[in-house]
C-alpha positions, 0 to 999 in steps of 0.5 A: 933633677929627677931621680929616674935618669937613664943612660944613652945605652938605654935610650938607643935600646928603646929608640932601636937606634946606636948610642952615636945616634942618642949623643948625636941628637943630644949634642944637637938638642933635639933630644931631651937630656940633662948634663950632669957634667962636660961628658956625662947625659942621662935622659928621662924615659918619660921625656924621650916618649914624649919626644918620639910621640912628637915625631909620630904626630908629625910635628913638622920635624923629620921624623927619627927612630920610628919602629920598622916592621921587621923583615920578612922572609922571601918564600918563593912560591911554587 
């Protein structure tokens, strides 16, 4: 097992998504995780990465946790 495992606080950081959302998709399987225990996933960076590049390449699953472009602020102009 690699020793580099993260905690699903983490990955919803990254991914911009809740921590429901990360468990969800484990429990699911469709996001990469180890079980180190009946209640306990940590995830590996490298392959929640990867999982998010299969998503951006259209690999014929939805696509999940993309980055938004932030949004702007309505100016009205005169």
């Amino acid at each position: 097992m690699p020793d580099n495992l993260i905690r699903a606080s983490a990955v919803a950081a990254y991914l911009g998504v809740s921590r429901q959302s990360v468990f969800r998709w484990a429990k699911q399987d469709k996001l990469p995780c180890y079980r180190l225990g009946e209640s306990t996933i940590r995830f590996l960076l490298s392959e929640v990465e990867e999982w998010v590049d299969s998503r951006a390449r259209g690999s014929g699953a939805a696509r999940i946790a993309q980055p938004t472009a932030a949004p702007q602020e309505n100016r009205m102009i005169d």
